[in-house]
C-alpha positions in Angstrom: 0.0 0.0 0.0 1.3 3.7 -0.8 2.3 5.3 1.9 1.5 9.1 -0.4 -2.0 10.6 -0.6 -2.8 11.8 -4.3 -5.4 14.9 -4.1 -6.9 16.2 -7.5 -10.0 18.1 -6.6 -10.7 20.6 -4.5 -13.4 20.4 -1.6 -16.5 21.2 -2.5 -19.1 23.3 -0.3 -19.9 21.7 3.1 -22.2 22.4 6.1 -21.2 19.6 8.7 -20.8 18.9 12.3 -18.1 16.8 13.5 -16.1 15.8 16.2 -11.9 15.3 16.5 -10.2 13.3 18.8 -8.8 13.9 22.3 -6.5 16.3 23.5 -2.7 15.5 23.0 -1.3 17.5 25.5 -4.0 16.8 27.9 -3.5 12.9 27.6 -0.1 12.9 27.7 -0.3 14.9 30.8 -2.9 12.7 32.4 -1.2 9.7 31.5 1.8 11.3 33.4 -0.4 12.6 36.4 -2.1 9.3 37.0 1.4 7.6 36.9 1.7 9.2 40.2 -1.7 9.2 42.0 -3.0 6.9 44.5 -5.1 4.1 42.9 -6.7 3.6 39.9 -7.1 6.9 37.3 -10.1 6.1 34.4 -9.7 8.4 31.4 -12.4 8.5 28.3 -11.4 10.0 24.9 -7.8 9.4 25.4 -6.8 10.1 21.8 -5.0 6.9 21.1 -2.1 8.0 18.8 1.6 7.2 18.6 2.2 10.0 21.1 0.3 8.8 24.0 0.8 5.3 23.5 4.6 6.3 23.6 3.7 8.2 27.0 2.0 5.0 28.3 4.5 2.3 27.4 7.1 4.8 29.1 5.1 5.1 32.2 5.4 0.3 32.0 8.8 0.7 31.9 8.9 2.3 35.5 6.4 0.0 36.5 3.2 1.2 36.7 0.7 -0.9 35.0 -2.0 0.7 32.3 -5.4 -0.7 30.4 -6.3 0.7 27.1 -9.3 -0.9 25.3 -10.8 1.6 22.6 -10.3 5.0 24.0 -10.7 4.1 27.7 -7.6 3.9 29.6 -6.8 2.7 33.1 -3.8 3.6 34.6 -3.1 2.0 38.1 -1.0 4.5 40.2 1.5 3.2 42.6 1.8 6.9 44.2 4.9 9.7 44.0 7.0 7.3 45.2 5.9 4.4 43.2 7.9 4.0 40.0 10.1 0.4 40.3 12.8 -0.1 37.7 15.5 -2.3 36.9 18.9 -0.6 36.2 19.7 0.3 32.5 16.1 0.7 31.2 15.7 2.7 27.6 12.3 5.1 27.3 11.5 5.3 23.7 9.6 9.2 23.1 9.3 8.3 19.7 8.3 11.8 17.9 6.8 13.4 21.6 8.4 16.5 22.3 6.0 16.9 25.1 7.0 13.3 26.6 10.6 13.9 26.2 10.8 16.9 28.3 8.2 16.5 31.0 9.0 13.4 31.8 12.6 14.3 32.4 11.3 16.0 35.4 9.8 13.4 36.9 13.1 11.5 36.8 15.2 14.1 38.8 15.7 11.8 41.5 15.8 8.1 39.8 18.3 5.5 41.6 19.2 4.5 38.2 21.2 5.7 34.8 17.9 5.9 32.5 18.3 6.3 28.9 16.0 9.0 26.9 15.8 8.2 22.9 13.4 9.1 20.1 13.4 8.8 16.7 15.2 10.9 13.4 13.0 14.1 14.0 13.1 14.4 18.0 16.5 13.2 18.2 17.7 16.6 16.5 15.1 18.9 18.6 16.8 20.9 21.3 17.1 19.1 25.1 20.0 21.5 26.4 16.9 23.7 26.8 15.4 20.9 29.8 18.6 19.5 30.6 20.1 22.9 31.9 17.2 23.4 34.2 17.5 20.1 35.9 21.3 20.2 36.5 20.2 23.0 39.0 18.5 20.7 40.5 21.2 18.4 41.2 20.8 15.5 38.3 23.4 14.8 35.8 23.0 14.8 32.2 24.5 13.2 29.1 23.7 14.4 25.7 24.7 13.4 22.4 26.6 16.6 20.8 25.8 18.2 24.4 22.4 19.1 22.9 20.4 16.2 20.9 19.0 12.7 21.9 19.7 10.0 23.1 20.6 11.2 26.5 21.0 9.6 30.0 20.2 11.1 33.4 21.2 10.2 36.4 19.1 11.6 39.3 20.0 12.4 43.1 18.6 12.1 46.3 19.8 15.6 47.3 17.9 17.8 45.1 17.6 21.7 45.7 15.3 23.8 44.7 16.1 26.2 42.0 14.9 29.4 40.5 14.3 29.2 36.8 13.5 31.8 34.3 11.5 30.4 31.0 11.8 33.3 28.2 10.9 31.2 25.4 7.2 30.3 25.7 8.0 26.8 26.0 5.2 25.0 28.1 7.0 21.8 27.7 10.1 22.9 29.7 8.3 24.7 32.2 5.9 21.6 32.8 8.9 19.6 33.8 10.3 22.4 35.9 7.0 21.7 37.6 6.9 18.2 38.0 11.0 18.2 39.1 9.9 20.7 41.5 7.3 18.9 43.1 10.0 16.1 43.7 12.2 18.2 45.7 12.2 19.8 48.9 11.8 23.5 49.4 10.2 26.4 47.1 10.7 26.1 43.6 9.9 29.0 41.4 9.5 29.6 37.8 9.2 33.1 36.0 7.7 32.1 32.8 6.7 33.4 29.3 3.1 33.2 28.9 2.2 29.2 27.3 0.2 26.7 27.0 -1.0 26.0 31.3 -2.0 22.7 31.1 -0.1 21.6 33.8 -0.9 24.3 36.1 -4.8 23.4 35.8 -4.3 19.7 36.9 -2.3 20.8 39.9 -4.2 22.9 41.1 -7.4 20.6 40.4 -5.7 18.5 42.5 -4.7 20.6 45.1 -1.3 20.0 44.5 0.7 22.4 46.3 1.5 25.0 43.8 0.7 29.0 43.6 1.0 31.3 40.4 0.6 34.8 40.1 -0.3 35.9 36.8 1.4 39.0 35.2 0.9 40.9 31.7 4.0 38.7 30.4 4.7 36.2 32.5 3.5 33.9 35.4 5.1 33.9 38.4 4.7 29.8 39.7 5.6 28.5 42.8 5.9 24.4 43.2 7.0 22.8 46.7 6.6 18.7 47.5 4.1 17.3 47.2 3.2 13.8 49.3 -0.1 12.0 47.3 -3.1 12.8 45.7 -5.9 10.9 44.7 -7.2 9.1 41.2 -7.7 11.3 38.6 -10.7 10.3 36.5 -10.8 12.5 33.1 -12.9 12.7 29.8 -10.3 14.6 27.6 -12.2 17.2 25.2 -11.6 17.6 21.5 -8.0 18.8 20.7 -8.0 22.4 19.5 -5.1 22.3 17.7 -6.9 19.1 15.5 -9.4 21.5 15.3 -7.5 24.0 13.3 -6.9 21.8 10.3 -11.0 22.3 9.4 -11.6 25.3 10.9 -8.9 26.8 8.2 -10.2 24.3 5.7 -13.9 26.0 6.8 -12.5 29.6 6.1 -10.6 28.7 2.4 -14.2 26.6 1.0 -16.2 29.1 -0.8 -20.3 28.9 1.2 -19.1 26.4 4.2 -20.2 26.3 7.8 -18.7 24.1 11.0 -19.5 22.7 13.6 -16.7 20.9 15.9 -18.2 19.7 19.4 -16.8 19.9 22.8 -13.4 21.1 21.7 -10.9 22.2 24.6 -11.1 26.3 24.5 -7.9 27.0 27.3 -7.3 30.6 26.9 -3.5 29.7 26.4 -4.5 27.5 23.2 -7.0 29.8 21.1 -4.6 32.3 19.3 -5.4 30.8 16.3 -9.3 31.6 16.8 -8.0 35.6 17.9 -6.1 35.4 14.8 -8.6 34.0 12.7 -11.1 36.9 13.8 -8.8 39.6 13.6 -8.4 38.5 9.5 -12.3 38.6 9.4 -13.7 35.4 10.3 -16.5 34.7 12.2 -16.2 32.2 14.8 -18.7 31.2 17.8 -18.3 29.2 21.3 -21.5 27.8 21.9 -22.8 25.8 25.1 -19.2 26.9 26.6 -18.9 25.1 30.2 -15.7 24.6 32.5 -14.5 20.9 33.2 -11.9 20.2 35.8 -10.5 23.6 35.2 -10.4 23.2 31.4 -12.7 25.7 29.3 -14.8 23.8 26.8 -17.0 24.8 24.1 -18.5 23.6 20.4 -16.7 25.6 18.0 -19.0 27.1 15.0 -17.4 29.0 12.0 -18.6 30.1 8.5 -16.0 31.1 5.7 -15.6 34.5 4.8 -16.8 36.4 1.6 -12.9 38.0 1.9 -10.0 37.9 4.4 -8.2 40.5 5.6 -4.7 40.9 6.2 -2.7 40.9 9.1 0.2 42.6 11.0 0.3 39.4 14.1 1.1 40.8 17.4 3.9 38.7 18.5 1.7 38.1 21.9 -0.1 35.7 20.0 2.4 33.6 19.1 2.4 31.0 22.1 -0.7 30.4 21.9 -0.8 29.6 18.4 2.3 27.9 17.5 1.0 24.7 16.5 -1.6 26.7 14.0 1.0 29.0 12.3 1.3 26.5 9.3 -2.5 26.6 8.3 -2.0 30.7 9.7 0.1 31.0 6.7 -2.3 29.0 4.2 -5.0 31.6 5.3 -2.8 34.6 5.0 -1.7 33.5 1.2 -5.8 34.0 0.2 -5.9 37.5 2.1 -6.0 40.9 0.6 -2.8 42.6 0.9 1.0 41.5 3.2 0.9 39.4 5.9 3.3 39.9 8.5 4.6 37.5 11.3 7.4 38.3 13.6 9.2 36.5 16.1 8.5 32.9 15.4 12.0 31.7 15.5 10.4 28.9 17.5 8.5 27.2 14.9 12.0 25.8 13.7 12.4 23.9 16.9 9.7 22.0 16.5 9.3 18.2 14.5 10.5 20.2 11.1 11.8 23.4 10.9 8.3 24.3 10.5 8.8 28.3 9.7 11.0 27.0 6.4 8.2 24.5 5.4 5.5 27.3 6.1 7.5 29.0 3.7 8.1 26.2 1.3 4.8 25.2 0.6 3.7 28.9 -0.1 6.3 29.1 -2.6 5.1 25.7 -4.8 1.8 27.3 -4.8 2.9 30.6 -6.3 2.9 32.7 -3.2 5.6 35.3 -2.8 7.1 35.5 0.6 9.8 37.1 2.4 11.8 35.7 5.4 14.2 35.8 8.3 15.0 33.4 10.4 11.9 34.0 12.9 9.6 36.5 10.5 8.1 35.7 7.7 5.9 38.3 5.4 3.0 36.5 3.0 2.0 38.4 -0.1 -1.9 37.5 -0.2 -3.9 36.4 -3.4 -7.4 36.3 -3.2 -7.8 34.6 -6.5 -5.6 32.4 -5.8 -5.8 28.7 -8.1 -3.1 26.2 -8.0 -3.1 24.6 -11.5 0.6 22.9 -10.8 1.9 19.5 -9.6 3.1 19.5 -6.0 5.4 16.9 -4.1 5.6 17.6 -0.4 8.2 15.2 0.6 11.2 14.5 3.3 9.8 17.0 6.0 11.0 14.5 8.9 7.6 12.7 8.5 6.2 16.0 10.6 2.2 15.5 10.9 1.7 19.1 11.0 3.3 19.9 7.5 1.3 16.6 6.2 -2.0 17.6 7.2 -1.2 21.3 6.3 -0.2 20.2 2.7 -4.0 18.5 2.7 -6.0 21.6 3.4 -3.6 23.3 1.1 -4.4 21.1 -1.9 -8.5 20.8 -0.8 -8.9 24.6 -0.5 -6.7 26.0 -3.5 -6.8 23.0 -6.3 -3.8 21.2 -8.0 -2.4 17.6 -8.6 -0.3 16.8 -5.0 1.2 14.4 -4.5 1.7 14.3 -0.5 4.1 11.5 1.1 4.5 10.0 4.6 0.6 9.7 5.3 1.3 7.7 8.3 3.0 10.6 9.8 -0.7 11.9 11.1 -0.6 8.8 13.6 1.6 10.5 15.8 -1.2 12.7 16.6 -4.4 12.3 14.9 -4.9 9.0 12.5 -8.6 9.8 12.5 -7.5 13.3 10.2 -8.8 11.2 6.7 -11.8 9.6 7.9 -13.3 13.4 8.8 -11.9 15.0 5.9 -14.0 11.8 3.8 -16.7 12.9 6.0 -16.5 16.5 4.6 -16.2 15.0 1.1 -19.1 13.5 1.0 
């Protein structure tokens, strides 16, 4: 069976409702969270992708047991002590940024060498960033070319507390400040860029000793101990960041409308919506609700008659750098130049994403003009591709795959799009709904 998806035709006009699959971060991070509780954690609508599986068969290897039948997962929690391991054990993070790094933190104080790997594309993504952090702490670190995977750590017994200082936006490094934190005795704090709080919602749904103070830029958090919590029973909302994929698809179909149900609305994830709606589309939360901390809502949008450029306020930019990539696919049918600034960290994530942003623009016949974390989009309104398009060796990164899709649906072409069975990392059910819309 071909591994490439072949798309001809563009999508036609659609009026649907549909529903993606879990949250990624939020899964990972439960699956993490419940390796630590006290008993038994249930969750429903863990989004069962390569990604959280990884996170589950990592959480085996230190010996805590796990269910998974369907989407139902039970993870049985031997408490914050409760991770058993034999010496020279290997966690595989596959392609999971997010795993990676957070769970380095709740290895600060193993007995035990433990070896970190993953594969081509994380194994050339930047862990200096983490492992500096955690030194503080007392662990030791070994990196290949002082920066890359595979790495070992070595924890301690004697940690200290450290202060930390997280300028980059990176919600992945300062969840695993958190979690080494709450290993180690004494105050902890963090002065952090405003990201993605995931984290900081199931602490403090927990009671988990930890206190932040908000501030225009930054949150101030403070993480001490912590001793044991309870089971964490969770039914994980719709990803937003799935989400995106059709809601741009939604905004470059001529006469569509959207519905996505019960998608996760955390005010740290929605710059793409602000974005979106500053370019001129209109976009609802309906039957909004809060769950466990989480904001939840259906998601409505109709596409535009026209969209409007935009000059992106660089404050937006944490909470939509997963989006930027269909962000730029919407900017190439707006009226006028696009511009987008300090996004230097798009680069450090699967694939240097800002370059492949870029890349596919240019095959479509969109002028751009970049630095190494700006990029300016010259809009065409009347945009149609009529050319052949191979999107190809982008380190088998789901995000440029399922970009490339809603690229080819929404402006026309013959693509020809390899490594489909890079959306498993993240969201295999991508296909099935776009068939849905199809149809």
């Amino acid at each position: 069976m071909s591994n490439s998806l072949v798309i001809k035709k563009k999508i036609k006009t659609f009026k649907k409702v549909i529903t993606v699959s879990g949250d990624k971060s939020i899964s990972i991070r439960w699956v993490l969270f419940a390796s630590l509780a006290n008993g038994t954690s249930i969750a429903k609508n863990l989004l069962i992708s390569e990604d959280v599986l990884a996170a589950l068969k990592a959480i085996n290897k230190l010996g805590i047991k796990s269910k998974l039948k369907k989407n139902l997962c039970k993870v049985y929690g031997r408490g914050v002590h409760g991770f058993k391991y034999k010496k020279g054990i290997v966690i595989d993070a596959f392609n999971s940024g997010t795993l990676g790094r957070l769970i380095l933190g709740l290895l600060i104080n193993s007995k035990y060498k433990i070896k970190l790997i993953g594969d081509k594309s994380l194994s050339k993504r930047d862990f200096k960033r983490i492992s500096d952090p955690l030194t503080k702490f007392g662990a030791k670190f070994k990196l290949k070319n002082k920066k890359n995977l595979p790495l070992t750590i070595n924890g301690s017994s004697n940690l200290k507390p450290i202060k930390y200082f997280e300028n980059k936006g990176s919600a992945q490094c300062k969840s695993s400040v958190i979690f080494a934190g709450m290993r180690t005795e004494g105050t902890t704090t963090i002065i952090a860029k405003k990201s993605r709080n995931h984290t900081e919602i199931f602490c403090k749904y927990l009671n988990l000793p930890i206190r932040i103070k908000s501030h225009k830029n930054y949150d101030e958090i403070k993480v001490q101990k912590i001793k044991k919590f309870k089971a964490l029973n969770y039914n994980i909302p719709s990803d937003i960041s799935s989400s995106a994929f059709f809601l741009a698809l939604t905004v470059l179909s001529s006469n569509s409308e959207l519905l996505i149900k019960n998608v996760n609305i955390n005010s740290s994830r929605i710059g793409v919506i602000t974005i979106l709606k500053q370019m001129g589309v209109k976009i609802q939360f309906k039957n909004r609700k809060i769950y466990k901390g989480e904001k939840i809502a259906n998601i409505k949008i109709i596409s535009p008659k026209s969209i409007k450029s935009i000059n992106c306020p660089s404050k937006l930019n944490s909470g939509a750098i997963d989006e930027f990539l269909l962000i730029f696919l919407v900017a190439a049918k707006a009226k006028g130049v696009s511009y987008f600034k300090n996004i230097g960290e798009l680069n450090q994530k699967e694939s240097p994403r800002l370059k492949w942003g870029e890349k596919i623009l240019n095959k479509m016949g969109i002028k751009t003009i970049s630095t190494k974390d700006s990029i300016k989009i010259f809009g065409n309104p009347n945009l149609q591709v009529k050319r052949k398009i191979i999107i190809k060796n982008y380190l088998k990164d789901h995000r440029v795959f399922m970009t490339s899709v809603v690229a080819a649906l929404s402006f026309g072409g013959h693509w020809n799009i390899h490594d489909k069975n890079s959306i498993n990392t993240s969201f295999p059910k991508f296909l099935k709904i776009i068939n849905n819309l199809k149809k």
